[in-house]
C-alpha positions as CSV (number, residue, x, y, z in Angstrom):
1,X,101.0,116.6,65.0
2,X,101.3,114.8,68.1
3,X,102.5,117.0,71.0
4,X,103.9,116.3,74.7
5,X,104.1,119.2,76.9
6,X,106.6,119.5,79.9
7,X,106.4,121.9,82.3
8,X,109.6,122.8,84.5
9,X,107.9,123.5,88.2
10,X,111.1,122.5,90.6
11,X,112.4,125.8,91.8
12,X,111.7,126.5,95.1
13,X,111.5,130.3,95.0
14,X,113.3,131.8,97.6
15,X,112.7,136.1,96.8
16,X,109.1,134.9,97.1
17,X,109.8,134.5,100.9
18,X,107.4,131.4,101.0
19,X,107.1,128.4,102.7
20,X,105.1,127.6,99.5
21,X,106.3,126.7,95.9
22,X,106.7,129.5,93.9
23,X,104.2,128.2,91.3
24,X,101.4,127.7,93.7
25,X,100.9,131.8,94.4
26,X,97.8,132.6,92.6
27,X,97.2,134.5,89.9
28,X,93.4,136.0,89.1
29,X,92.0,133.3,91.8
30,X,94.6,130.4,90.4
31,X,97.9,128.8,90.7
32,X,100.7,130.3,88.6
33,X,101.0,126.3,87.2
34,X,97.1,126.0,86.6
35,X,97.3,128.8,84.0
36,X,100.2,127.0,82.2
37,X,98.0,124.1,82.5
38,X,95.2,125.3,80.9
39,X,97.0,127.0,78.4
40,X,98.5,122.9,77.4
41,X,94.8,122.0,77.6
42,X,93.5,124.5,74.8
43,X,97.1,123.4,72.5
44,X,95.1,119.2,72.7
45,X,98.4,118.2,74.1
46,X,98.5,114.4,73.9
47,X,100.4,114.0,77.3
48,X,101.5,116.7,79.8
49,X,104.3,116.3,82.5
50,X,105.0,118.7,85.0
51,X,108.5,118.5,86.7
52,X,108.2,119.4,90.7
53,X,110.8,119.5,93.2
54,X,110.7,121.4,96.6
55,X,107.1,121.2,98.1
56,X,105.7,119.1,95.8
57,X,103.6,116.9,98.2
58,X,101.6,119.8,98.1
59,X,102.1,120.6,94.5
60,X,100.1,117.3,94.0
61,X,97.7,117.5,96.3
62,X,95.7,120.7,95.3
63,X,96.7,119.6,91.3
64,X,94.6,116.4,91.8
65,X,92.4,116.8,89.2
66,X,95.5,117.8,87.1
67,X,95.4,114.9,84.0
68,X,99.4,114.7,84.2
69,X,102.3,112.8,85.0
70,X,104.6,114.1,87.5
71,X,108.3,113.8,87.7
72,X,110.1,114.4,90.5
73,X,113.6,116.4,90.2
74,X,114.9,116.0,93.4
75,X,117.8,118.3,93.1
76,X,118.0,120.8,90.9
77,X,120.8,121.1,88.8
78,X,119.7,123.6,86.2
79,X,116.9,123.4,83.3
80,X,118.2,121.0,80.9
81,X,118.8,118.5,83.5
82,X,114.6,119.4,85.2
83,X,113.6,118.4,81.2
84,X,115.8,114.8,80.9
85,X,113.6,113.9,84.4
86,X,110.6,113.5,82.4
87,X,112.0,113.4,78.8
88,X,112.5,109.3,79.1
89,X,108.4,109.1,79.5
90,X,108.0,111.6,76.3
91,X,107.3,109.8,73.3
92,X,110.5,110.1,70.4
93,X,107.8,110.7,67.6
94,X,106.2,113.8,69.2
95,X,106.8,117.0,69.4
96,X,107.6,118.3,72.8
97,X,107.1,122.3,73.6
98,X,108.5,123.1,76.9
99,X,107.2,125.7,79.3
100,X,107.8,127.1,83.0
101,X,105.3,127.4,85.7
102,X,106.3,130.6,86.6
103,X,105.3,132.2,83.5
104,X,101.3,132.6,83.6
105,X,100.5,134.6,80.7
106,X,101.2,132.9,78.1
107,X,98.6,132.6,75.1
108,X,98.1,129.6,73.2
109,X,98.0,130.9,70.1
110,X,101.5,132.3,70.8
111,X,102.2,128.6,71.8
112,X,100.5,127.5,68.4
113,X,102.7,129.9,66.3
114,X,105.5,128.1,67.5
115,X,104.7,124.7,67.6
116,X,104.0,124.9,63.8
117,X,107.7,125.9,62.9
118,X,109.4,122.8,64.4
119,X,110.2,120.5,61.5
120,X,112.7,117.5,61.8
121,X,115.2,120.1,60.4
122,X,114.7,122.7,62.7
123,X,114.2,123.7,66.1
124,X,111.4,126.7,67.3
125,X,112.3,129.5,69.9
126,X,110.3,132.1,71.6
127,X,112.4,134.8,72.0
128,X,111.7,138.6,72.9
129,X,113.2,142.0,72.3
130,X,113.6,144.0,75.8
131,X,114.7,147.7,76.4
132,X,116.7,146.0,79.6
133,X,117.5,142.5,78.8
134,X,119.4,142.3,82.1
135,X,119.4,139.0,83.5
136,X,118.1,137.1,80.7
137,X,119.9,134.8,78.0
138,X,121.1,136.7,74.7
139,X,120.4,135.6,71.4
140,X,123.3,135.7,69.5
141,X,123.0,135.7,65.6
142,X,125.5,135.4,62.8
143,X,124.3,136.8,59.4
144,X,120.6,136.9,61.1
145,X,120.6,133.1,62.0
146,X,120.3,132.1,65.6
147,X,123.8,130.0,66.3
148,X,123.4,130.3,70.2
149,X,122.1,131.7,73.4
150,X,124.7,132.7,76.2
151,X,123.1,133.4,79.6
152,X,123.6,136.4,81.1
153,X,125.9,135.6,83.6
154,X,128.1,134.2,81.1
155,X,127.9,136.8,78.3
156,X,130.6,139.1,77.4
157,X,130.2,142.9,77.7
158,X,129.2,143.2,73.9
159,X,126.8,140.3,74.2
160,X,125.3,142.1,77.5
161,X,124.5,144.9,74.9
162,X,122.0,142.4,72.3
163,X,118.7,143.0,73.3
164,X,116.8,139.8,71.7
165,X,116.6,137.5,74.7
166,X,115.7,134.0,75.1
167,X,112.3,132.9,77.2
168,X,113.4,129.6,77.8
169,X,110.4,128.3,75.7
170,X,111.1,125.8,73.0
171,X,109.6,123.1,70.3
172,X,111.4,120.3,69.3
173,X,111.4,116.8,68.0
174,X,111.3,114.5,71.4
175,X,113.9,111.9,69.7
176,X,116.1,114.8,68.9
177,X,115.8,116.5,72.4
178,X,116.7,113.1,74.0
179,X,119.8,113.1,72.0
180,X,120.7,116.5,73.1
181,X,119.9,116.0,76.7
182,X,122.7,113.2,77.0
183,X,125.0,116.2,75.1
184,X,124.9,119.0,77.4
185,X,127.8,119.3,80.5
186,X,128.1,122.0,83.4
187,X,130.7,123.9,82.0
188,X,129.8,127.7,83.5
189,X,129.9,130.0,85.5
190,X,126.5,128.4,87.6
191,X,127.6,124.8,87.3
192,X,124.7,123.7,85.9
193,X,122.9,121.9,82.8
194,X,121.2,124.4,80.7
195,X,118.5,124.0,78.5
196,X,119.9,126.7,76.2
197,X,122.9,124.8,75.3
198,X,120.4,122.7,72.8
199,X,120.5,125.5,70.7
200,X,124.6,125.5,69.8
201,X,123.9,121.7,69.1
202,X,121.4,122.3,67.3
203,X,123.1,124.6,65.0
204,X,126.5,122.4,64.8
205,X,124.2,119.7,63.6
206,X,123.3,121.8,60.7
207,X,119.7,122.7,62.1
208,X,118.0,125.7,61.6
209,X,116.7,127.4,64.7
210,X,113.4,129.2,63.8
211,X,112.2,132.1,66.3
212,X,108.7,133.9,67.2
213,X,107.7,136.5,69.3
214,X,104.3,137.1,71.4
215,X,101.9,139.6,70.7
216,X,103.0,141.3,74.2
217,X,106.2,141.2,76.7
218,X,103.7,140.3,79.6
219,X,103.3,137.2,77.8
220,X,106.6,135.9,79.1
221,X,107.5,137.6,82.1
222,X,108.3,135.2,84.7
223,X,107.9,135.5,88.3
224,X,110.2,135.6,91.0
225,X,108.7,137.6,94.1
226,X,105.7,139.1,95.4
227,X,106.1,142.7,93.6
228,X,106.3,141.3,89.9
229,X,102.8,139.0,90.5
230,X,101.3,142.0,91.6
231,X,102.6,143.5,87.9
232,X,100.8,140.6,86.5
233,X,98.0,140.1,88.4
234,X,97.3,144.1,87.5
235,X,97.4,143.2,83.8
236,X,95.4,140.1,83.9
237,X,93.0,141.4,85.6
238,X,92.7,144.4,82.9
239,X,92.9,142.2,80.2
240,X,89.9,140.0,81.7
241,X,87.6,143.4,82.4
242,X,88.2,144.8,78.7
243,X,87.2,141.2,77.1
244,X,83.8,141.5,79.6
245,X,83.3,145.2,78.8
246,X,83.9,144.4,74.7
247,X,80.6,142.5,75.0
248,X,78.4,144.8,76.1
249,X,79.2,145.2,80.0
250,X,79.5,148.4,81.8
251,X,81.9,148.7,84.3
252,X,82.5,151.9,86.5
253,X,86.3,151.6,86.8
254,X,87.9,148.8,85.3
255,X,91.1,149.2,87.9
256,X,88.7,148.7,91.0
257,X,87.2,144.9,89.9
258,X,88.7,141.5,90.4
259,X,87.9,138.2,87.9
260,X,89.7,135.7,90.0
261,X,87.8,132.6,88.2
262,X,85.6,132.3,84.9
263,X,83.1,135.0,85.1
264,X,80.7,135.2,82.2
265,X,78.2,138.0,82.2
266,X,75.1,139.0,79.4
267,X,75.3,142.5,77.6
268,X,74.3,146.0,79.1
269,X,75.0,144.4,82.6
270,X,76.5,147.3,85.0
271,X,79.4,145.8,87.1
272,X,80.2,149.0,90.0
273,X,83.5,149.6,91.5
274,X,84.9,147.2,94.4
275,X,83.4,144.3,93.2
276,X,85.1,140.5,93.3
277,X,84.2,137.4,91.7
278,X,85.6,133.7,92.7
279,X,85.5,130.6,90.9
280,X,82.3,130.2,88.2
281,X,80.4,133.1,88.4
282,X,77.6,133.2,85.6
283,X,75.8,137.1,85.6
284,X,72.4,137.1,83.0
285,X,71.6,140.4,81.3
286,X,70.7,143.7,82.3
287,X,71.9,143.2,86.1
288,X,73.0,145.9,87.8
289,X,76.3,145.2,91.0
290,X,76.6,147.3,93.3
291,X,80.0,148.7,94.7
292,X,82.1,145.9,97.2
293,X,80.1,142.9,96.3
294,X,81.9,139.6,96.5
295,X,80.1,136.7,94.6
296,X,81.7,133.2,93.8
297,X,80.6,130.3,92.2
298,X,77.3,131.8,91.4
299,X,74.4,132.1,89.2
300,X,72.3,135.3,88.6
301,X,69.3,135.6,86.5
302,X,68.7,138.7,83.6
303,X,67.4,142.0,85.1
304,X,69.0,141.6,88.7
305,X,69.5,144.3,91.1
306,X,72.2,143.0,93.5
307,X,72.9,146.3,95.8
308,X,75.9,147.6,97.5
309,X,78.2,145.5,99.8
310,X,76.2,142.1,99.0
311,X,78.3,138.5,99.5
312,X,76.9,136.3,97.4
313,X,78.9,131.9,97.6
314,X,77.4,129.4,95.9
315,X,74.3,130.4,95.8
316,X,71.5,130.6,92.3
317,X,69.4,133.7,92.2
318,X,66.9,133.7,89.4
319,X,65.4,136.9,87.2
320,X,64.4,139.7,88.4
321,X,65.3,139.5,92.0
322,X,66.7,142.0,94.5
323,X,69.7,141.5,97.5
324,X,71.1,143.7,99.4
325,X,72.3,146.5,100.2
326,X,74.4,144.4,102.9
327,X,73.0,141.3,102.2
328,X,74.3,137.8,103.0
329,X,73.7,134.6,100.7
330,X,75.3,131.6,101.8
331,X,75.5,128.3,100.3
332,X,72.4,126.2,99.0
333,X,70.5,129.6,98.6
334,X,68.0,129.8,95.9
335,X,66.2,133.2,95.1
336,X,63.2,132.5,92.8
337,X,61.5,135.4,90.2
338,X,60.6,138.7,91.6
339,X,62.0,137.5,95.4
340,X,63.3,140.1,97.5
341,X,65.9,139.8,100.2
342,X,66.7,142.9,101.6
343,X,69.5,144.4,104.1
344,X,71.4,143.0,106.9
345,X,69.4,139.5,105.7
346,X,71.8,136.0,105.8
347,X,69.9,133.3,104.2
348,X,71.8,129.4,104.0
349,X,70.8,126.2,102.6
350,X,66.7,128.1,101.9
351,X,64.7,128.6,98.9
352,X,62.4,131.9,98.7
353,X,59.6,131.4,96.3
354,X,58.3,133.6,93.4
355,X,57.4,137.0,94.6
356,X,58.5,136.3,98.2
357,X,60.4,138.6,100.1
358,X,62.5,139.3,103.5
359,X,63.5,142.6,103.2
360,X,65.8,143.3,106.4
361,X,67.6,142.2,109.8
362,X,66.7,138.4,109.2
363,X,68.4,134.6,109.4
364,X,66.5,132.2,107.2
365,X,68.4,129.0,106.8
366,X,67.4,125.1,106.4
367,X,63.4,126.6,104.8
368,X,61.9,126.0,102.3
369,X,59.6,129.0,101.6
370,X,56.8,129.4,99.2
371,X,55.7,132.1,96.9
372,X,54.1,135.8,98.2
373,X,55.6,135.4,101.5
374,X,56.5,137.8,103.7
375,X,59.2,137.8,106.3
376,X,59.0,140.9,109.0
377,X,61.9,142.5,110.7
378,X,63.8,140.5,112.8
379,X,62.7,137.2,111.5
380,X,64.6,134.3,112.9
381,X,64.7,130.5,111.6
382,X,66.0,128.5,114.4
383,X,67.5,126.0,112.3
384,X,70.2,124.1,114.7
385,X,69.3,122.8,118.3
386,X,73.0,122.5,119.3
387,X,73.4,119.4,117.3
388,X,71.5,118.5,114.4
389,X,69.7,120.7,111.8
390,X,66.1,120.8,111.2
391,X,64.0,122.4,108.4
392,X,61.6,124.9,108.5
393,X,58.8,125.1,105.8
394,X,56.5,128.3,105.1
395,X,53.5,127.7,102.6
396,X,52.5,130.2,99.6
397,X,50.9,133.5,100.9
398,X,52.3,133.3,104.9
399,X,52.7,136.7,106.6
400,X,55.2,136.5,109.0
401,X,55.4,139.1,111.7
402,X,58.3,141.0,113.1
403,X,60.8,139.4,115.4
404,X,59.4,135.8,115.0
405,X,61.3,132.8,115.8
406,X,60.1,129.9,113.9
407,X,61.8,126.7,116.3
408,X,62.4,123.8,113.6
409,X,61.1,121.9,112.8
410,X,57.9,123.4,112.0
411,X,55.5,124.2,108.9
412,X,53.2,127.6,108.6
413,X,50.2,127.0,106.8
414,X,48.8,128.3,103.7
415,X,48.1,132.2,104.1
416,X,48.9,131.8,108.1
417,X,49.7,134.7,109.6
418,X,52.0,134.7,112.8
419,X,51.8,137.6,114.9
420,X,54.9,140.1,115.4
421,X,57.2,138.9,118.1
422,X,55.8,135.3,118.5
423,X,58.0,131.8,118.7
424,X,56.2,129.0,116.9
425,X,57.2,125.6,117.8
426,X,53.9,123.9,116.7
427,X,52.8,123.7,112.8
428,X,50.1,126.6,111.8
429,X,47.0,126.5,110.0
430,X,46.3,127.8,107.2
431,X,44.5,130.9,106.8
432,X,44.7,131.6,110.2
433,X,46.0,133.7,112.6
434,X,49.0,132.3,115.4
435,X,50.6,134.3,117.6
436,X,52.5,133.8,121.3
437,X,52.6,136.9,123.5
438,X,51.1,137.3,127.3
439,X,49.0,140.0,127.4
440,X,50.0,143.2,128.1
441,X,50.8,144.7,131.2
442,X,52.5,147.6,133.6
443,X,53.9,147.3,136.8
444,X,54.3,150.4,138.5
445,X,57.1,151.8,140.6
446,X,59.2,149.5,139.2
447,X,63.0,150.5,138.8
448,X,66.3,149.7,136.6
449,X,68.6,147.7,138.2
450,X,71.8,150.7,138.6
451,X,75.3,150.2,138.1
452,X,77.4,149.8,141.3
């Protein structure tokens, strides 16, 4: 079956209170659209249009990558008239399952279910039973056939009492929507052309109109202000713990963590409370987060300890290897085996060999460090002399003292020692000893300078 997907994104919004389109609010780190996206990826959706009105400059912009064509409804005159904007680029022979923006949750095998029904005698629905179907189109049935949906605003008192409603997602043959498209007028209460109207068409042409349901209401709640994506975000965010904790992850409270990307983590991993993850974060085995760690787009290796309060970006930290408490990894870090970096350390653009460690109050950025080393208190890597960055490289086996400044760019040697509070601007030998200090001295009688 070949299958075109169109996705309505045109409304502006408003109860969102947003200078931004409604569909660009994220959801679990993404757009409200990329999740419909993604969800038209995993159904191998021939072609996938996406139907943008107010904002959509920017719409485009951060959907680049997006492998769609978009449509442009420049004034919005109700749903049926959003889907006849891109239905003249939809091929007649496929099938075309429309969806909304808005509506991030989804499944695909929900979408599957449905797509399977539609036959070139009958048209497929995803409706929904709801406790209060207020505001939402009613299914109304004769002798348990669908004959028509009748939006809310238009339904009578009886209808308002049905509680089957419509989620405005449908499958259809494209030739057959395109004929129904050029069918539909304005005639209610809203003035516009609705997408629902297909359905009374449908039936009067002596189709059937076969319906489905999702697994879960959440599935098709759409969003129109700030309160109800909190609702979702809440249950996505659930749902995205219990698949992690289903494979062998422990996590202290699954209300207090945030997946807002792809995290994928290895079995009897221990994820503490506070913790947030952005983008493509991949977690080994046996690795232990601490409470309020942040770590996007990130590698960690099996048997980890990453400690308490720890923010981790783009950075690849390999087995065994310890950060934090209060630790700082910027981008271009790489921790090798059995490193250390310890607290109140920020380390950019550096590697740390094997074995190596810096365990507190240090900036190490622009090195390249080598295996066994040792970085005192205080160390300080003075990558950036007001205009261009230089590199500093430590050899295997270096010992460097406390509250050093090594003044790129420069190399220790091999085994070199630097003595505690020196500043190295010259390359080192190895297996020596360097050091910077005048001698030590006291000058009596001397006083404080006093406030005035």
């Amino acid at each position: 079956m070949n299958l075109s997907v169109v996705i309505l994104a045109a409304g502006q919004g408003t109860r969102m209170k947003s200078a931004m389109p409604k569909v660009m609010h994220k959801l679990a780190g993404l757009p409200m659209l990329e999740h419909v996206y993604l969800r038209s990826l995993e159904l191998s959706a021939n072609d996938i249009h996406i139907v943008y009105g107010h904002g959509g400059e920017h719409l485009q912009e951060y959907c680049r990558d997006f492998d769609v064509e978009w449509v442009l409804q420049d004034v919005q005159l109700g749903t049926a008239h959003a889907v006849q904007q891109a239905s003249p680029h939809v091929n007649d022979e496929h099938v075309v399952l429309i969806l909304y923006g808005d509506i991030p949750l989804i499944k695909s095998h929900t979408l599957t279910k449905l797509i399977e029904c539609v036959t070139a005698e009958s048209i497929s629905l995803l409706t929904i039973k709801l406790e209060d179907p207020t505001g939402y189109g009613r299914i109304i049935r004769v002798d348990n056939e669908v004959v028509a949906i009748v939006e809310h605003k238009d339904a009578t008192d009886k209808q308002r009492q049905i509680k089957e409603v419509n989620t405005g997602i449908m499958a259809l043959e494209a030739g057959y929507l395109n004929q129904c498209l050029h069918r539909i007028d304005n005639n209610n209460v809203q003035g516009e052309y609705y997408l629902t109207d297909i359905i009374a068409l449908a039936v009067h042409d002596g189709k059937k109109i076969i319906t489905s349901q999702p697994d879960n209401a959440y599935e098709v709640e759409g969003v129109n202000d700030r309160i109800q994506l909190a609702k979702l975000e809440r249950i996505k965010q659930q749902e995205q713990v219990d698949a992690i904790m289903m494979q062998g992850v422990t996590v202290a409270d699954p209300a207090r963590v945030d997946i807002r990307g792809k995290l994928t983590i290895g079995n009897d991993s221990f994820i503490d409370i506070n913790c947030i993850f952005e983008g493509k974060v991949t977690i080994g085995r046996n690795v232990s987060i601490g409470s309020g760690c942040v770590i996007s787009e990130s590698s960690i290796g099996d048997g980890a300890v990453i400690k308490p309060y720890s923010v981790i970006e783009q950075a690849v930290i390999a087995n065994n290897v310890e950060v934090g408490p209060f630790a700082r990894l910027r981008p271009g870090t790489l921790l090798k085996e059995n490193s250390k970096v310890g607290n109140f350390v920020e380390v950019k653009n550096t590697q740390l060999g094997s074995g190596s460690k810096a365990n507190h109050l240090t900036y190490l950025g622009d090195a390249d460090i080598g295996s066994d080393v040792n970085i005192g208190a205080g160390t300080i890597t003075c990558n950036y002399d007001g205009a261009n960055k230089h590199k500093t490289v430590i050899l295997d086996g270096a010992f460097i003292g406390s509250d050093t400044q090594l003044v790129a760019p420069v190399k220790v040697g091999k085994n070199s020692t630097i003595g505690a509070g020196s500043t190295i601007t010259r390359d080192t030998e190895d297996d020596a000893l360097t050091l910077s200090r005048t001698e030590q001295k006291t000058i009596t009688g001397w006083t404080r300078p006093t406030k005035k």
